[in-house]
N, C-alpha and C positions, 0 to 999 in steps of 0.2 A: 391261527386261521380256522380248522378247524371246527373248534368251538364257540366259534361267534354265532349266536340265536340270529337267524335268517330276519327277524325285523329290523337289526340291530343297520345303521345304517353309516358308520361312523367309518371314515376310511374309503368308502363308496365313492367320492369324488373322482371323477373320470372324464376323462375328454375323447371325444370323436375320432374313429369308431367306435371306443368302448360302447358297452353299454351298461350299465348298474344290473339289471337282471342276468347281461350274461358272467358278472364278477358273481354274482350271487347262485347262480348255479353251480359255476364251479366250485362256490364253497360248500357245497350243498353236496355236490359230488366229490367232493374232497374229505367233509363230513362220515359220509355212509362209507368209505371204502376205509378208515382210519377203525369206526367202530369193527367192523368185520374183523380185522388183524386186532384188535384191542378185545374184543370176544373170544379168539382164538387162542390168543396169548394165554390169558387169564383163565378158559376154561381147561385149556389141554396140560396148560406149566409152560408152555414154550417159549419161555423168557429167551433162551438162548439164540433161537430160530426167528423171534419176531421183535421186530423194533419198530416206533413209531416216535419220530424225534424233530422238533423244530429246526430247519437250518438259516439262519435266519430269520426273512419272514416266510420261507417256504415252509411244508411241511413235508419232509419226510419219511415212503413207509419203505420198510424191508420184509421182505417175508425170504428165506432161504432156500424155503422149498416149491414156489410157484410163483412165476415169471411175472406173470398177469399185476403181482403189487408189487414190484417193486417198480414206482415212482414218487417225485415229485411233485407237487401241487403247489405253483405259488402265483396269485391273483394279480402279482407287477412285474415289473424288469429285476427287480432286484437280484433273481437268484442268479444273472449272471456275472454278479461279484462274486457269487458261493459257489462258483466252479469245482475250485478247489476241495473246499468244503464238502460237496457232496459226490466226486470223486472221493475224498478220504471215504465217506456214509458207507459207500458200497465195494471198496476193495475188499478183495478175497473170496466173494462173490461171483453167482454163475452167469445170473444176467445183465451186469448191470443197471441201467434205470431209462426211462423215460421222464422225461420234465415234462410237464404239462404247464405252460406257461398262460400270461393273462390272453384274455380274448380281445386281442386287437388288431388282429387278421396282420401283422406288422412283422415282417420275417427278419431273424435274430442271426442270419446265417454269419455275418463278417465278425459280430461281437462272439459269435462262439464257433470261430476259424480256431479250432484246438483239437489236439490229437486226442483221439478216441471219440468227438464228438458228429454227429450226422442226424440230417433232417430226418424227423418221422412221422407218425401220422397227423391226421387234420381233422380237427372234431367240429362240428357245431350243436352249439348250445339253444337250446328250444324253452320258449315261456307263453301262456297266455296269463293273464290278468286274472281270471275268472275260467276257473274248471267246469263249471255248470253251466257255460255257454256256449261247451262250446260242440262242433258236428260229430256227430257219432253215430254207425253203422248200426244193424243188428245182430250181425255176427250170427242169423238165424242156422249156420250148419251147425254151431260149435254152442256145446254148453261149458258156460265157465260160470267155474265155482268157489270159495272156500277148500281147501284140502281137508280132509278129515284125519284125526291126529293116527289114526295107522293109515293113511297114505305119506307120511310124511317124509319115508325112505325113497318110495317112488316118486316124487316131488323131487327130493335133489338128485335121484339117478339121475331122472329126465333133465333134470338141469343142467348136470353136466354133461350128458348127451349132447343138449341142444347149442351149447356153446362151446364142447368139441376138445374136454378136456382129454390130456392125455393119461393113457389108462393107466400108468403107471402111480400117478398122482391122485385117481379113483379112493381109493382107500382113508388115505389122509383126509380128501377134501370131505367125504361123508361121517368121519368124526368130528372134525373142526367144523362144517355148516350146520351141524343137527343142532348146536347150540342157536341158530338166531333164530329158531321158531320162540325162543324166550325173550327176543328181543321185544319189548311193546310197540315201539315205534315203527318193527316192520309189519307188513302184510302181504299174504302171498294168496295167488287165485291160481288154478288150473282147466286148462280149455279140453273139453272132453269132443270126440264124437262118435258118437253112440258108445261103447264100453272100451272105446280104445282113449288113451292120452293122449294127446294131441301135441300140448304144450305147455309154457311155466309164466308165471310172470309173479316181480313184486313190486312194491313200492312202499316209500318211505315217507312218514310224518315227520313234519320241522313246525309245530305251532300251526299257524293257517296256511302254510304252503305244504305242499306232495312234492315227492321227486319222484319218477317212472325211472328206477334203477335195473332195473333187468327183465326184460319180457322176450320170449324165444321160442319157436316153435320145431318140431322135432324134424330131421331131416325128411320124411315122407308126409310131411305135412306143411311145407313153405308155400309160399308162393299160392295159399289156398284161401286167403284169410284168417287164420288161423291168430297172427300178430296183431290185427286188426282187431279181432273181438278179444284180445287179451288190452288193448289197449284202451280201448273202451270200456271196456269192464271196470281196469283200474281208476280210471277217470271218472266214468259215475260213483265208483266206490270213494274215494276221495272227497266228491263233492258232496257224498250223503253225509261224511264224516265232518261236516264242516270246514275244509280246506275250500281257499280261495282262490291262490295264485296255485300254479301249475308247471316243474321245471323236467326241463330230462337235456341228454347228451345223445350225440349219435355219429358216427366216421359219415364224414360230410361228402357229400353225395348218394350213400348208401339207403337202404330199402326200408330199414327204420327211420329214419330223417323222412323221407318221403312221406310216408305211412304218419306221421304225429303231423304235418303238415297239412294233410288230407282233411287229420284231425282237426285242426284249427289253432293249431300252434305255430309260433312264429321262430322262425331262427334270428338270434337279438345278437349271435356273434360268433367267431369262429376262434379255433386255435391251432396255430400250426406247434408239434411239439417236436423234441428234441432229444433223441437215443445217445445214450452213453453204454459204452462197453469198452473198458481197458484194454489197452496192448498188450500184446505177451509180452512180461517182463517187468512189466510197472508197477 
């Protein structure tokens, strides 16, 4: 799943309420978080700590040491035949997983009435057609920019700052992410105001479509616009680059959902998803 190139349309047949673009983000979003642990693996050695394994048609990541990957991603019903199966993926294990199942707002509660399993969060999935159409602010408090390659440390402090990593996991994450400024596919801006950082954002090339994978503004900077002019930034940046279509994800009701709406992006579908964490004993 993964690795299917975002034109590729084979499999895409869907019926009401899916929608094609929202199977297609999730691939999208399934895509960028698989390369991350596939860069981390491979840069650091950490075969041991990082696994990234098809279950099925799901795909599977494990990461050991931070909660945040370990899930599932899989674009139909199927992986609730792979129950089993992706119970075995993560026994032994501190977090267990999250499933992120297909976008079809269609709750899975009675087929996955099993021990250790309970509803969890609820995403929705955002697409417009055409990134260069669409409404965008000025962002005139916040200058956002390119990082320059020695801010490149302050770029993932701040990152992890803004999405509230635990300090203990500080360390690690700033060896393992300094690799994806090598990534070509990514891109990363920073919202300044006046000599202070503000905030982080990046975003991902797939052929003519973007994905807005991470944008976040620092805790004494919310709620200011600060998200706003990083979302727009990436969005015009995008659209100079020749991307067409335009995808992202966001916990459905939340202030990013809101904010890419604002933008002109449309929510094409939702996902409610599925926590797993073994009993003591099993």
């Amino acid at each position: 799943m993964t690795h299917r190139p975002i034109d590729e349309d084979q499999g895409l047949e869907t019926t009401a309420p899916t929608k094609v673009e929202a199977v297609r983000a999730l691939r999208l979003v399934a895509r960028y978080d698989a390369m991350r642990l596939e860069t981390y693996r491979n840069k650091e050695q950490l075969f041991g700590r990082i696994c990234v394994s098809p279950i099925g048609h799901a795909l599977g990541l494990r990461f050991d040491d931070v909660g945040y990957f370990n899930r599932v991603y899989c674009d139909d019903l199927s992986f609730v035949e792979e129950l089993a199966a992706i119970e075995e993926f993560y026994r032994g294990g501190r977090f267990g997983c999250e499933v992120v199942g297909p976008p079809t707002g269609v709750a899975q509660s009675v087929r996955l009435a099993r021990a250790g399993w309970s509803a969890g969060q609820e995403y929705a999935w955002l697409h417009h057609a055409n990134c260069g159409a669409l409404r965008l602010g000025d962002g005139m408090q916040f200058t956002v920019r390119l990082p320059k390659a020695s801010e490149q440390h302050e770029f993932l402090q701040a990152y992890l700052c803004a999405f509230e990593a635990q300090k203990e996991n500080i360390p690690g994450a700033l060896r393992n992410m300094r690799h994806l400024f090598d990534r070509p596919e990514l891109n990363f801006l920073m919202a300044w105001q006046g000599n202070k950082l503000a905030g982080i954002a990046m975003w991902m090339r797939c052929g003519e479509a973007a994905l807005l994978c991470a944008g976040a503004a620092l805790p004494e900077f919310r709620e200011l616009g600060c998200h706003a002019a990083l979302l727009g930034a990436r969005i015009r940046m995008a659209a100079e680059a020749g991307c067409k279509e335009i995808y992202s994800w966001a916990a459905l009701g939340g202030q990013s959902q809101s904010n890419m709406e604002r933008a002109g992006l449309r929510v094409v579908g939702t996902t409610k998803t599925w926590r797993y964490r073994a009993e003591e004993g099993r």
